[in-house]
C-alpha positions in Angstrom: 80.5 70.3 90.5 80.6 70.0 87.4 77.3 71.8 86.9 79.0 74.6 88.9 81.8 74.8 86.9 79.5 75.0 83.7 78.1 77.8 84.6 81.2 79.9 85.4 82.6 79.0 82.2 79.0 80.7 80.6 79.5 83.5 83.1 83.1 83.9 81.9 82.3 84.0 78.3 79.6 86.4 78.6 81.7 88.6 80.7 83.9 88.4 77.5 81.6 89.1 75.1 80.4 92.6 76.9 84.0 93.6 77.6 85.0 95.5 74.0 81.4 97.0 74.3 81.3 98.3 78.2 85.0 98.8 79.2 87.5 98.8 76.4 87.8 102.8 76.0 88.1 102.5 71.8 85.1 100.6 71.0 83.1 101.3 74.1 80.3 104.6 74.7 80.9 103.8 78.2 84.4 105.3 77.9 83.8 108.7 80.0 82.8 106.7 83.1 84.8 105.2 85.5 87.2 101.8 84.6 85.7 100.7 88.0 81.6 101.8 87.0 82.5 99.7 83.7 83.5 96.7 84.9 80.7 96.4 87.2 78.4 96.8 84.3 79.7 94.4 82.4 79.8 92.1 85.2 76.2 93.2 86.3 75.2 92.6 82.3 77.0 89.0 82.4 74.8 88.0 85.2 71.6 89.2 84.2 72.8 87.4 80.7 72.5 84.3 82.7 69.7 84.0 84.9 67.7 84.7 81.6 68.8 82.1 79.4 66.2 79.3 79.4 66.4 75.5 81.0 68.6 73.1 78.9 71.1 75.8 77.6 73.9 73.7 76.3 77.3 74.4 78.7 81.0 74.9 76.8 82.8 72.1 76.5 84.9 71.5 79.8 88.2 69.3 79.5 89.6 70.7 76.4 92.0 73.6 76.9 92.3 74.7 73.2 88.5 74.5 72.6 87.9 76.8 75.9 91.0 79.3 74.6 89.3 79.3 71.0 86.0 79.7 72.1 87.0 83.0 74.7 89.0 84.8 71.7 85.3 84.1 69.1 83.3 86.1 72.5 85.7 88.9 72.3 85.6 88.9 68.0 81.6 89.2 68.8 81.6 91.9 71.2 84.5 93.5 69.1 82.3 93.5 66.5 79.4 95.5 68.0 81.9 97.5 69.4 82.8 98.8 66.0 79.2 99.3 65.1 80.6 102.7 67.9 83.9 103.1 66.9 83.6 102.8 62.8 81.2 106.0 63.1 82.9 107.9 65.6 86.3 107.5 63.0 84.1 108.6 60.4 83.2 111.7 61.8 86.8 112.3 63.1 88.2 111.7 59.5 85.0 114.5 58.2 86.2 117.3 61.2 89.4 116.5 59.7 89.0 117.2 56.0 87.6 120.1 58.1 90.6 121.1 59.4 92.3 120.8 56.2 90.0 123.6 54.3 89.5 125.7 57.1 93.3 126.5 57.5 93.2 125.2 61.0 95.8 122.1 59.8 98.0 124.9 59.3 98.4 125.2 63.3 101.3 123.7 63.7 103.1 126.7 61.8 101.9 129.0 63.7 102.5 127.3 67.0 105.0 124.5 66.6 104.3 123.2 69.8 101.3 121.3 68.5 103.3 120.0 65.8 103.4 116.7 67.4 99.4 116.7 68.2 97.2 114.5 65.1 94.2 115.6 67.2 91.4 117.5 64.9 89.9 120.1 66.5 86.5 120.1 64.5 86.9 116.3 64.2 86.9 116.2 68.1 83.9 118.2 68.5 82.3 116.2 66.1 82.7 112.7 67.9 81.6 114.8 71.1 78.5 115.4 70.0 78.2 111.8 68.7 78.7 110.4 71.3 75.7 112.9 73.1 73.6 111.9 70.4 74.3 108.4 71.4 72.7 108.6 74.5 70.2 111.3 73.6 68.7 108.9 70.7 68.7 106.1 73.0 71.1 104.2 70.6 72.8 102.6 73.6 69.6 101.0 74.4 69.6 99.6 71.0 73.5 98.5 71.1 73.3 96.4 74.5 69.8 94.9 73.1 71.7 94.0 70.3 74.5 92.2 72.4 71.9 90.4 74.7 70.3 89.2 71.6 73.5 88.0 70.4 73.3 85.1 72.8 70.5 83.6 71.5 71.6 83.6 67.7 75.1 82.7 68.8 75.4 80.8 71.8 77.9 81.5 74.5 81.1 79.5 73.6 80.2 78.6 70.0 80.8 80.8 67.3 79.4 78.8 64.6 79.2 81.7 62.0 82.0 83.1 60.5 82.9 87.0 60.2 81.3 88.4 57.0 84.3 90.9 55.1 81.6 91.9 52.7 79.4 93.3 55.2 82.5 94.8 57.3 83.9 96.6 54.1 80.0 97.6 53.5 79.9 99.3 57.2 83.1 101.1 56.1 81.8 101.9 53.3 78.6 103.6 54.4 79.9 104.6 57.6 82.7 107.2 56.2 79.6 108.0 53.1 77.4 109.1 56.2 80.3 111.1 58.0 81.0 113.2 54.7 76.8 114.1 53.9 77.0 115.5 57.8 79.6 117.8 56.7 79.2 118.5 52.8 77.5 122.0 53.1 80.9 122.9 55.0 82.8 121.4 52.6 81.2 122.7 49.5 80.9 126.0 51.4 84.9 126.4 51.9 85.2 124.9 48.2 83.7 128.6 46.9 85.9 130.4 49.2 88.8 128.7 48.1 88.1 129.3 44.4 87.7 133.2 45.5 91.1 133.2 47.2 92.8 131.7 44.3 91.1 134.1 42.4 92.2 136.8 44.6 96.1 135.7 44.7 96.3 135.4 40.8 95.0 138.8 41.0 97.1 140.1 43.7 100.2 137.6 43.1 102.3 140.5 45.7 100.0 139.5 48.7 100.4 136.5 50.8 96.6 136.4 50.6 96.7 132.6 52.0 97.4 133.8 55.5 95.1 136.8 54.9 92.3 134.3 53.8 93.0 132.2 57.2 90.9 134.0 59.7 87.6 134.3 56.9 88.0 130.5 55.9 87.4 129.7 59.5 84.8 132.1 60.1 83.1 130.5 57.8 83.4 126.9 58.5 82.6 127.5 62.1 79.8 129.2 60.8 78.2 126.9 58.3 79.0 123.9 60.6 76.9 125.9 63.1 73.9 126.6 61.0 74.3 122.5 59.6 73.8 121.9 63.3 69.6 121.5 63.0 70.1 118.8 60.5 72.9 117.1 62.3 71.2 115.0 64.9 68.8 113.0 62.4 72.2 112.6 60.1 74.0 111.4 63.0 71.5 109.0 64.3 70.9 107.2 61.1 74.5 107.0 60.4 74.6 104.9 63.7 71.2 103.3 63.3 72.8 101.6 60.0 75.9 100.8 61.9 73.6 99.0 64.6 71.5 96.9 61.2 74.6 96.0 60.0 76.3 94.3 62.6 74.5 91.5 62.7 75.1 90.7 59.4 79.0 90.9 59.8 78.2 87.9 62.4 76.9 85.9 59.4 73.3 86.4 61.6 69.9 86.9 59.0 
């Protein structure tokens, strides 16, 4: 019995550990899918976790209600944590389509339809994290995430979380993370830089036309434009902006 209830206790903190990473919509890749396709992969991935970990695996404590409570929230910090190693990047490049948004003139939406004065979603910002997150899949990073998180048993054993959470290396993923995001879109941004400076140029010279608005339909032809031909070198910028997200993470765990 007691070997029984061992063993749901391990199956009960794996399923933990997997659930920021395969169902919680936020941190997960797995968001587009089903809530019901999600949680039978995570339940599929805590099993498998399971019947692979080797004889003599040392069992949670069982009698000690605070330990067990303790011990579930550290599983759900671990899989949060490789959960951001998705979410931090995706931000990233949602803050980049942003700063976008802000040169283009397409912030400036909300005057000219005040209906989506209540939106905060960037339109180039949401294109961006689209095609993230089908880089994702196309680069096989997934494959490397969920290795990552099966690995994670074995360096930190279900129920003990014996290493604490690295700052340094969380503010370093930040760091980097939001660095990476900007180099995918700095031709853009330079780009619409030198248009600005023409249109200032053009309103001190023309102080009677309201050359701002004028300026609004050329600013985003050209950021559409340049993003479009930036596109060939986006995949490879994309993937290692991830890639470092995936070598860091283990690192925030206090893992070598």
């Amino acid at each position: 019995m007691e070997a029984l209830t061992g063993f749901a206790l391990l199956f009960g903190y794996a399923s933990l550990r997997y659930l920021p990473v395969m169902v919680l919509p936020g941190l997960s890749p797995l968001a587009w899918a089903p809530m019901l396709v999600r949680i039978t992969t995570m339940l599929a991935f805590a099993w498998l976790t399971l019947l692979a970990l080797p004889d003599g695996y040392v069992s949670p404590t069982i009698g000690q209600p605070m330990a067990l409570l303790l011990a579930a929230i550290g599983e759900l910090m671990i899989g949060g944590i490789f959960g951001l190693a998705f979410m931090i990047p995706n931000a990233a490049l949602h803050t980049s389509g942003w700063l976008l948004d802000m040169q283009a003139g397409l912030g400036a939406g909300a005057l000219l339809n005040p209906a989506s004065a209540d939106t905060q979603e960037s339109l180039l910002g949401h294109a961006l994290m689209l095609a993230a997150t089908v880089l994702f899949f196309s680069l096989d990073l997934h494959v490397l995430l969920f290795k990552g998180l099966v690995a994670s048993t074995t360096a930190l054993p279900l129920g003990r979380m014996s290493h604490p959470i690295s700052a340094e290396a969380f503010f370093a993923l930040l760091g980097s993370s939001f660095v990476g995001a900007l180099v995918v879109v700095m031709p853009v941004v330079l780009g619409l830089f030198f248009v600005d400076v023409a249109v200032g140029y053009a309103s001190r010279s023309m102080p009677q036309a309201n050359v701002y608005f004028l300026a609004l339909p050329l600013k985003v032809a050209v950021a559409l434009g340049m993003l479009a031909l930036t596109l060939a070198y986006a995949p490879g910028l994309i993937g290692r902006l991830f890639g470092t997200a995936l070598d860091q993470t283990p690192q925030m765990l206090g893992a070598p």
